[in-house]
N, C-alpha and C positions, 0 to 999 in steps of 0.2 A: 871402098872397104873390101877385103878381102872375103873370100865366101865360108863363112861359116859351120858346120856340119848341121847345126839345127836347123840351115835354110833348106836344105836338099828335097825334103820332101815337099815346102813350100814353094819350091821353085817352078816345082813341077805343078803342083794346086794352081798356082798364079798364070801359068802360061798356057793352062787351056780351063778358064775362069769362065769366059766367053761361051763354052763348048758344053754339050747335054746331049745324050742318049737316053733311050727308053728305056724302062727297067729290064730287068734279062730274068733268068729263070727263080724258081722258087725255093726255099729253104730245104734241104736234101739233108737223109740221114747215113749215118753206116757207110761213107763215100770208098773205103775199104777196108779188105777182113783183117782181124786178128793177127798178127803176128807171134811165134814162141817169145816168152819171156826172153829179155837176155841178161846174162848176169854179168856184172862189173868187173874188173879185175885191174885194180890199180896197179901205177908200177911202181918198179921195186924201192924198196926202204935206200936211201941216198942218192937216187937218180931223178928232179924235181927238171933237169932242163937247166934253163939258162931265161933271165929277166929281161928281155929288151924294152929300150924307152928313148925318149927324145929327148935333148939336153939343148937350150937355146943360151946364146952367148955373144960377145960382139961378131967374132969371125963370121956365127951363122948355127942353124941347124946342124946337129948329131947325135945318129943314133947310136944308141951304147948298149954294152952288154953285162947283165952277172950272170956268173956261174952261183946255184941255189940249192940248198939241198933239203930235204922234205920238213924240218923244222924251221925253214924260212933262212938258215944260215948263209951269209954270204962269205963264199969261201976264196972268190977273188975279187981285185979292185975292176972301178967299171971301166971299160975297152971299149974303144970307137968301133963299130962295125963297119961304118962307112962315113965318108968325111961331108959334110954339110953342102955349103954352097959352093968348096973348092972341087964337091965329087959330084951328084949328082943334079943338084935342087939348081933348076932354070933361075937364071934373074927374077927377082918380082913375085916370086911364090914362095911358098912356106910348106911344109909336112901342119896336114891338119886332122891324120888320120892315121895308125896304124892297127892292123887284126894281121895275126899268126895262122900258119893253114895247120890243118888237124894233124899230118902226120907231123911238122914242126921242119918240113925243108924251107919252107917259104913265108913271106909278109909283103903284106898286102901294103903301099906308101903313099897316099892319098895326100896327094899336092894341088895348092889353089893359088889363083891370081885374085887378082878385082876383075876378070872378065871369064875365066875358064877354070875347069876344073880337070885334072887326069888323074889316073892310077898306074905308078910306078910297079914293079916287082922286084924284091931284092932274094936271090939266090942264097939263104944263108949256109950253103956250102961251099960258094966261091966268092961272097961278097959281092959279087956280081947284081946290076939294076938296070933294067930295062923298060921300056914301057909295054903296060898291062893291053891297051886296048889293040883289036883285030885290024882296024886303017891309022896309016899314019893322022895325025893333027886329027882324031878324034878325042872331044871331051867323056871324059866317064867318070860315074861317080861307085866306087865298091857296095857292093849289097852283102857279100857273103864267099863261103867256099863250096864247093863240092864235099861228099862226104868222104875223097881219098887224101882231099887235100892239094891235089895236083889240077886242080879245075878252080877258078873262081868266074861269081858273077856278077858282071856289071850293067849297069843301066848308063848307055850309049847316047852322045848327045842329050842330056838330060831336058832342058827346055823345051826343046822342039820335037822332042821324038818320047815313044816309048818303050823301045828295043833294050829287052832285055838278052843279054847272050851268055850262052858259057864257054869263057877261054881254055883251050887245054896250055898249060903250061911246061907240057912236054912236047908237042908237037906245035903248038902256036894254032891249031885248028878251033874256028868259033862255029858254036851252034847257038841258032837264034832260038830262044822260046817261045813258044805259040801261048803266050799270054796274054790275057784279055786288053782290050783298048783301054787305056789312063793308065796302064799298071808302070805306080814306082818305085814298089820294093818287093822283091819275090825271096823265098828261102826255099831249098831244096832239099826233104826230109834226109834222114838217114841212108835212107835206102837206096836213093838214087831215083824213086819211083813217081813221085810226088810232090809236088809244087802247089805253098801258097804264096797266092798274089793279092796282096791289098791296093786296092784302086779307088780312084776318085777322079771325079770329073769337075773340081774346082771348086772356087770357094761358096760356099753356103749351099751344096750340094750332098755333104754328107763322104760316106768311106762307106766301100765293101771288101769284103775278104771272101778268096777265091781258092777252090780246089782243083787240081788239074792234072793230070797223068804226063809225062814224058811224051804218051804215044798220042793215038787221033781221038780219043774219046771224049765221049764231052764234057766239058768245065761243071764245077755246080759252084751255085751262090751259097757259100756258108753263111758270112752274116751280111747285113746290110743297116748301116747306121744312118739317119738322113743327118743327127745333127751333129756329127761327131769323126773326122778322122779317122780309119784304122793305122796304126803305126807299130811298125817294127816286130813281125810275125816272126816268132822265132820254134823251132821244132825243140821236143827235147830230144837228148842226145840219143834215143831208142825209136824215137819217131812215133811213141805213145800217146803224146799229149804235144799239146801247145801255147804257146803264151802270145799276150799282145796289150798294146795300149791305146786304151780311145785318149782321144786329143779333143778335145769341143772345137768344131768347127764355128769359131770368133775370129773376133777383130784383136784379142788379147795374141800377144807375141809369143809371152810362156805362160803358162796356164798349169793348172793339177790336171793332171789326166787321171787314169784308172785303170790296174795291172787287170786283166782279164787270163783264167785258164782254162782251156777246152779240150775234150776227151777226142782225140783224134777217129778214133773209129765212130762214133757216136758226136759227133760235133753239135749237137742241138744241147750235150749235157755243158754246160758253158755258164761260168760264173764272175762275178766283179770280187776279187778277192781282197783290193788294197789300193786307197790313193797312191797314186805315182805320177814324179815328176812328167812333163811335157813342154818338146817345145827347145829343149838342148841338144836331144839327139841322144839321149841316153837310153838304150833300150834292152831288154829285160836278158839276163846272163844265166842260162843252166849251169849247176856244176857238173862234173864230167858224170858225177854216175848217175843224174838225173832227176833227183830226188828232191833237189834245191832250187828256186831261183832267187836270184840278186837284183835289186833293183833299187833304184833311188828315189828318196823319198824330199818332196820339198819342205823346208820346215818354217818356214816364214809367207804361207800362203795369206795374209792379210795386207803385205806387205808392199803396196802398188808398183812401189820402184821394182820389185823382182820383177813386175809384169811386163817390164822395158828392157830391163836392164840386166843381161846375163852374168855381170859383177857384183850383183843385189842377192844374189841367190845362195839362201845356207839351207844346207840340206845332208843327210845322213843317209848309211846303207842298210837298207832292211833285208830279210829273208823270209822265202813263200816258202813252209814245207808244201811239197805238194801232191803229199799225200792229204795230207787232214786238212790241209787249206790256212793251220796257221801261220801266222807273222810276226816276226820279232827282231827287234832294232838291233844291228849288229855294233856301227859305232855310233858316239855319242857327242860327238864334237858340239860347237855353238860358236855361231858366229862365223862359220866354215862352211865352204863351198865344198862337197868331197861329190867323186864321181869318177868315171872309167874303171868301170869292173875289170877285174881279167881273176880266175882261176887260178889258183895251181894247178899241176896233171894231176894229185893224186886230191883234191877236194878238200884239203884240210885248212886251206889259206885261200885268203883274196889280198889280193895288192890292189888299190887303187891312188886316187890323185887326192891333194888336198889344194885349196889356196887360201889364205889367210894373208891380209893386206898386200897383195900383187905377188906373193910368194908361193910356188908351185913347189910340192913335194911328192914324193912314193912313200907309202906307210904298207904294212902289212897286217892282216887282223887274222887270229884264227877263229876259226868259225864256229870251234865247238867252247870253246873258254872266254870269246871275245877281249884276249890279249889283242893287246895295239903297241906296233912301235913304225919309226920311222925305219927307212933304208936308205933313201935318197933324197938327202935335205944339200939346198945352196947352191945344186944345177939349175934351178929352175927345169924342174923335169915334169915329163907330161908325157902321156900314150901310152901306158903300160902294158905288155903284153907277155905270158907266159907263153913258155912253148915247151913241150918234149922233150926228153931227150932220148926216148922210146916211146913209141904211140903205145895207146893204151887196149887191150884187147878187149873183145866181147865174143862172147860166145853163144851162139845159138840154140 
């Protein structure tokens, strides 16, 4: 069977199951100082970027493109960006993953077999695709981007190793990170300055999450769960705050997990704000100006077949304000699988996936009216990702 994206973090749990270290250091506050405010500045009224997504069909995989404009309008029909199995995708693998980089030059193409996993790069200024990783015939699985855009990071030989690196994409130069042993997801704040790393050392050992500087300084232990996964640390867009999901470390495949949000500077101030899915690889979405997250909620958690079966699962997209910690259901579907967040640039829409009896769609929701319509019904389409089509500025 082909590798899945929910497996990624278990692959790595399962393949040093065996392995245990001694605790490390102790619960640390104020890891760094304050930063100025910054303030948002969405782009401009008509300029939303372009929709990329995945379209599967007999010939094969392709990735397509709309041109969008900030009330969700599609103002052209959708255009192959690159040809499926006749252009890039190896024999035997499939695209099981796309994320767009923040300035909107590049996407990330996360292709798997039944034995390996790589990360492709498609140039969306020349169409152009290459592979992501630093040695040839190395496996990698995408963790994330850089905050220019022009960097992404990956976790290198996934099973056997814990090498996390950062690609330049302009220069092809990798830097490895000095992250802790078992680390197999890192995100790399805003700034460029700071790295969290959530680790574990296998199963029934628990998840910790890890602070760390670029340079020589020493790591501190944020949290430390014994019976529970950390998954999927993600910054917000100002590097204020942060989000994550414990997973219960079980024998269950999907499981409810638990959206957790924590004060960056202050990281002790840290709360459980909302059941959330676990377990598919869904992990929790800022909107660009920070203020939002997105995430998926399972709604049939009584339901044992979900806890097998990734085709069992109906489930809807909630929102974390996160300022006051409220949450509230954005769509409402039943009976529906919905998931893969992606943003607009300017925060007033989410596009994500639906399935409903083997049938994959793109819908569009605004956030502040919770209008729903479709965009992309009868491709069987999947991976939605917005992008740019001016990065968004901040100001200091």
């Amino acid at each position: 069977m082909r590798l899945k994206p929910w497996l990624y973090p278990l692959i790595g749990i399962l393949a040093f199951a065996i392995l245990s270290l001694p605790s490390v250091a102790p619960l640390l506050s104020s890891p760094f100082p304050a930063s100025p405010t910054p303030v948002w500045r969405p782009p401009p009224a008509g300029n939303e970027g372009q929709l990329l997504f995945v379209t599967t069909d007999l010939p094969g995989q392709t990735i397509r493109s709309l041109a969008t404009e900030t009330d969700g309008t599609i103002r052209h029909t959708a255009s192959p960006v690159v040809a499926g199995v006749e252009g890039f995708i190896p024999p035997g693998y499939a695209i099981t993953a796309l994320s767009g980089s923040p300035n909107g030059r590049w996407a990330s193409v996360q292709i798997d077999s039944e034995a390996s996993a790589h990360t492709l790069i498609l140039d969306l200024s020349t169409a152009q695709v290459r592979p992501a990783e630093p040695e040839p015939g190395q496996n990698s699985i995408f963790l994330g981007w850089t905050p220019d855009g022009n960097s992404l990071i990956l976790r290198v030989d996934p099973v056997w190793s814990d090498q996390i690196v950062v690609v330049n994409l302009l220069n092809g130069t990798a830097e490895r990170l000095d992250t802790p042993p078992y680390t197999w997801d890192a995100a790399i704040s805003p700034s460029g300055e700071h790295i969290l790393a959530a680790v574990t050392r296998g199963r029934w050992k628990g998840g910790e999450l890890w602070l760390m500087n670029r340079d020589d300084t020493p790591k501190q232990l944020l949290v430390q769960e014994p019976k529970h996964f950390i998954t999927y640390p993600r910054w917000s867009p100002y590097g204020d705050r942060f989000a994550y999901i414990l997973m219960p470390d079980t024998d269950v495949r999907f499981s409810v997990g638990q959206l957790w949000l924590a004060d960056a500077h202050h990281p002790e101030n840290r709360r459980m704000v909302a059941e959330a899915d676990a377990g598919h690889g869904f992990p929790p979405v800022w909107s660009p100006d920070g203020k939002t997250v997105a995430f998926v909620v399972r709604e049939n958690p009584d339901n044992p077949e979900a806890d097998i079966s990734g085709q069992a699962l109906e489930s809807n997209i909630y929102l974390l304000d996160g300022q006051t910690g409220a949450v509230r259901q954005l769509t409402h579907f039943r009976g529906t699988r919905v998931d893969r967040i992606a943003w607009s640039p300017n925060g007033t829409l989410l596009a994500f996936r639906t399935i409903v009896g083997g049938i994959s769609d793109i819908w569009v929701a605004d956030v502040f009216t919770g209008e729903m319509r479709p965009i992309i019904q009868g491709l069987n389409a999947d991976f939605p990702i917005w992008l740019p089509a001016s990065q968004k500025g901040v100001e200091q």
